[in-house]
C-alpha positions in Angstrom: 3.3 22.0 13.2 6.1 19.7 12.1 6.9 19.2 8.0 7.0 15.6 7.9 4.1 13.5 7.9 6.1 9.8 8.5 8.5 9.9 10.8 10.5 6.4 11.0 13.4 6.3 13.5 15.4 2.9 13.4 12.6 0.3 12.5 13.1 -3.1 12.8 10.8 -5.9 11.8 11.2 -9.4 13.3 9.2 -12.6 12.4 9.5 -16.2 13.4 10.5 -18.6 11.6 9.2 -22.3 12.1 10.2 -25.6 10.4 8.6 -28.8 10.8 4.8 -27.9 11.8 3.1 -30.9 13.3 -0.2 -32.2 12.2 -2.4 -32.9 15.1 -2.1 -36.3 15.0 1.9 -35.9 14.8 2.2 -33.0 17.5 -0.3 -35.3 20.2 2.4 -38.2 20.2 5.7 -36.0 20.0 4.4 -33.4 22.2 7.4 -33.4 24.5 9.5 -32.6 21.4 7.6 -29.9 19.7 7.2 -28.0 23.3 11.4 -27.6 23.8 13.0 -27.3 20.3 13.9 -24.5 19.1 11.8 -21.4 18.7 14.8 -18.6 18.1 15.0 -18.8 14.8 13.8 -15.8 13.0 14.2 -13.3 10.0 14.1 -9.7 10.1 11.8 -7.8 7.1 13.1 -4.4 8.1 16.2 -3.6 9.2 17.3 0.0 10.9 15.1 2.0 8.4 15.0 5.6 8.6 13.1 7.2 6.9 11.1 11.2 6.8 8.4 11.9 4.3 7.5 15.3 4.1 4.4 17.1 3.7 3.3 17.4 -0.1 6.2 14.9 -1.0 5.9 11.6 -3.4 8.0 8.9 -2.6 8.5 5.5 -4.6 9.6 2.9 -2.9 11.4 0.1 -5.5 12.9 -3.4 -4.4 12.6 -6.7 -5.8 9.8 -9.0 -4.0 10.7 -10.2 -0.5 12.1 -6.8 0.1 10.1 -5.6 2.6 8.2 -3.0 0.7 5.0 -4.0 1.7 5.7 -4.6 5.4 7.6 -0.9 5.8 3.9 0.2 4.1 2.1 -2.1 6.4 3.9 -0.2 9.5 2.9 3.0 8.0 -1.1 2.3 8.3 -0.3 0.5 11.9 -1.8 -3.0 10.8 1.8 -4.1 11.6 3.8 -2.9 14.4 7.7 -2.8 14.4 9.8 -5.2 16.8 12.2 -2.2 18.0 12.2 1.7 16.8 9.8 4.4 16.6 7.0 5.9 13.6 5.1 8.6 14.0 2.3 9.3 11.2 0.8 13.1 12.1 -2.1 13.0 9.1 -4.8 10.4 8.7 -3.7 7.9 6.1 -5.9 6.4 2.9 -4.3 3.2 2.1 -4.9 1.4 -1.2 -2.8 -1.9 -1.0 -4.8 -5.2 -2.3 -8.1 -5.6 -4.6 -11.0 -4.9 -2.9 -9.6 -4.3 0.5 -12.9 -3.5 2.3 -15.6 -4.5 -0.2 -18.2 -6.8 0.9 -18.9 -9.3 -2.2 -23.0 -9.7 -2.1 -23.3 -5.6 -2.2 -23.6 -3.8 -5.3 -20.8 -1.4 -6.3 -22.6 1.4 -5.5 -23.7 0.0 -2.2 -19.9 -0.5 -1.5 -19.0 2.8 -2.3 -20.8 4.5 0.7 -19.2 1.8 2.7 -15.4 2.6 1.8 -16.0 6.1 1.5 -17.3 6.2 5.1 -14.4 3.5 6.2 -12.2 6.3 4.8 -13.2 9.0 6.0 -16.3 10.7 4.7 -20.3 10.8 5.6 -22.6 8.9 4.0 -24.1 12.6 2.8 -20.7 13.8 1.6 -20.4 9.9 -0.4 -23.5 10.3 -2.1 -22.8 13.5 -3.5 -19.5 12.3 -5.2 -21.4 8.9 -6.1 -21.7 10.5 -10.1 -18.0 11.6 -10.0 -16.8 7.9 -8.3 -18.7 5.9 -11.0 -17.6 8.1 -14.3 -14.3 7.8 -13.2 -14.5 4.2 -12.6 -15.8 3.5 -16.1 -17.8 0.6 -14.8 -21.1 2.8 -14.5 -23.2 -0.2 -16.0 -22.0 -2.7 -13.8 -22.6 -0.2 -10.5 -25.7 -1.9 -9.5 -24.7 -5.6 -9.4 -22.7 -7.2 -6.5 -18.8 -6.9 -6.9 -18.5 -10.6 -6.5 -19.8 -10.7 -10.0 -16.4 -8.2 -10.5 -13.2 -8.5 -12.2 -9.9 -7.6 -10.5 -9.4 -4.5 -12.6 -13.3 -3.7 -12.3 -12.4 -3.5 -8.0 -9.5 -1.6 -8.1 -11.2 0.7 -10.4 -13.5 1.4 -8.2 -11.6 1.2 -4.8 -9.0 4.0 -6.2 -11.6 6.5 -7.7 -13.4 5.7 -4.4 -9.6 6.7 -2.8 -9.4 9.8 -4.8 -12.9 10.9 -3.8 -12.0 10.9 -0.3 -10.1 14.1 -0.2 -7.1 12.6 1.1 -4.1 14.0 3.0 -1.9 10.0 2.6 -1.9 8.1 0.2 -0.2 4.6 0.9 -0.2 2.5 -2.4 0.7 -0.5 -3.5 0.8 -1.8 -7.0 -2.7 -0.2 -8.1 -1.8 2.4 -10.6 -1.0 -0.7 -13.1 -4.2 -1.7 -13.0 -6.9 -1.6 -16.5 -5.7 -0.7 -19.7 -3.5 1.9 -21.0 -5.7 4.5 -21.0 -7.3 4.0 -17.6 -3.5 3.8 -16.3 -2.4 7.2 -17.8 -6.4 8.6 -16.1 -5.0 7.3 -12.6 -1.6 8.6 -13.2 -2.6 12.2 -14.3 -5.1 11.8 -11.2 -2.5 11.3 -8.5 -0.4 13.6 -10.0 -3.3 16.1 -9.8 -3.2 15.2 -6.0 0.2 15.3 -5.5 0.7 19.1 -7.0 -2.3 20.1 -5.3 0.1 18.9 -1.7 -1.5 15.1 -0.9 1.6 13.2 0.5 1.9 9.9 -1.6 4.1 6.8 -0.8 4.0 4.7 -3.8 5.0 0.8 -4.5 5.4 -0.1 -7.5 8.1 -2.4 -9.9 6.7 -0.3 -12.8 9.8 2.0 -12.5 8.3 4.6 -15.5 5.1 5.2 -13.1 7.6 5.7 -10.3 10.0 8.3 -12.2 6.8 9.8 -13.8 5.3 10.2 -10.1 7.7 10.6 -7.7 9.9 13.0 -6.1 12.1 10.3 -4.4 13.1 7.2 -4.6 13.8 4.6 -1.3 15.5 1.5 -2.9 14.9 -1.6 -0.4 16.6 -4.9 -0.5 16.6 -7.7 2.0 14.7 -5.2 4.6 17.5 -2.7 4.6 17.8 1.0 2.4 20.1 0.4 -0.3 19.8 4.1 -1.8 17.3 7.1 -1.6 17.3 10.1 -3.5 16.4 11.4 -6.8 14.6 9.4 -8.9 16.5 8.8 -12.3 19.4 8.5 -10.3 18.3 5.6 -7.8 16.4 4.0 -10.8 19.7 3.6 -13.0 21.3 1.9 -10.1 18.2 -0.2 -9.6 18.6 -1.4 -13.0 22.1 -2.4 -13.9 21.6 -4.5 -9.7 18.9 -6.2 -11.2 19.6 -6.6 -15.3 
């Protein structure tokens, strides 16, 4: 059984560019010219990366926005797929990337727990008997029973990462959430993944909180106009970071 969970050999991520989209109205009486001008133009997200993440390991990923962070972790769960190279991912992954992602507004919380722990994963049998751990660690116990429409945005991510946690997960792909709440729920979710990540859950982690990231992480993948600037330790790669971007 190979060590490394991702495997990304020479990635590339292309995307069309197009200028001048027609209304209807517009595109009916200068059909002719919309049908031959140019199409070619385009932008790449990713460029070349390379990239081995292996088991038990906790890598941070750090760029300004429009770096193609999200896209590389959007290639990682296979809900985008690369325009030349290969990636191999050998464990299932749990992602946790935008509020909410997979709860349905008119069910309750606790309704909507059973549904993502079963979209990640577990049976409805093995959902129900971490429901009690789920909700304490949500802190939102007394709003459980109400539909998460009624929610705030720290109130879903709450849930949706203790729901994560729950899962017993072998990836973790995450964007962003480990901000979320106040301070104290923010050091509960960090001594939490940290509790994953010694206990050998492989974690790649987006963040521009770089304390999280050098709290967290083993190593750091610096990404900047779809290419890797720097990898390596984490202090390191974060004191370059800085004086780039000060």
């Amino acid at each position: 059984m190979t060590d490394y969970v991702i495997e990304i050999e020479r990635v590339w991520k292309e995307y069309p560019v197009w200028h001048d989209n027609p209304g209807l109205k517009e595109f009916l009486v200068n059909f002719r010219k919309f049908i031959k001008r140019d199409k070619t133009n385009h932008f790449f997200a990713l460029k070349d990366i390379v990239l081995k993440v292996k088991r038990g390991e906790c890598v941070g990923i750090i760029g300004k926005n429009g770096a193609g962070k999200s896209t590389l972790l959007s290639i990682m769960l296979g809900t985008v797929y690369p325009t030349k190279g290969k990636i191999k991912i050998n464990i299932r992954a749990t992602p946790l990337l935008e509020i909410g992602a997979g709860f349905h507004p008119d069910l309750t919380g606790r309704e909507n727990v059973i549904l993502n722990g079963v979209l990640l994963g577990l049976t409805k049998k093995d959902v129900l008997g971490q429901m009690d751990s789920i909700i304490d660690f949500s802190e939102i116990k007394e709003f459980i029973d109400i539909p998460v429409r009624t929610y705030s945005s720290g109130m879903y991510l709450r849930l949706a990462f203790s729901v994560a946690i729950h899962t017993d997960p072998r990836l973790l792909v995450i964007d962003e959430i480990l901000s979320v709440g106040d301070e104290s729920f923010q050091k509960k979710s960090q001594q939490a993944m940290l509790s994953l990540i010694n206990g050998g859950v492989t974690t790649v982690l987006v963040s521009h909180n770089l304390q999280i990231i050098r709290e967290i992480c083993s190593r750091v993948l610096w990404l900047d106009h779809g290419q890797i600037v720097a990898e390596g330790e984490p202090e390191k790669i974060i004191e370059e970071y800085k004086k780039q971007v000060a």
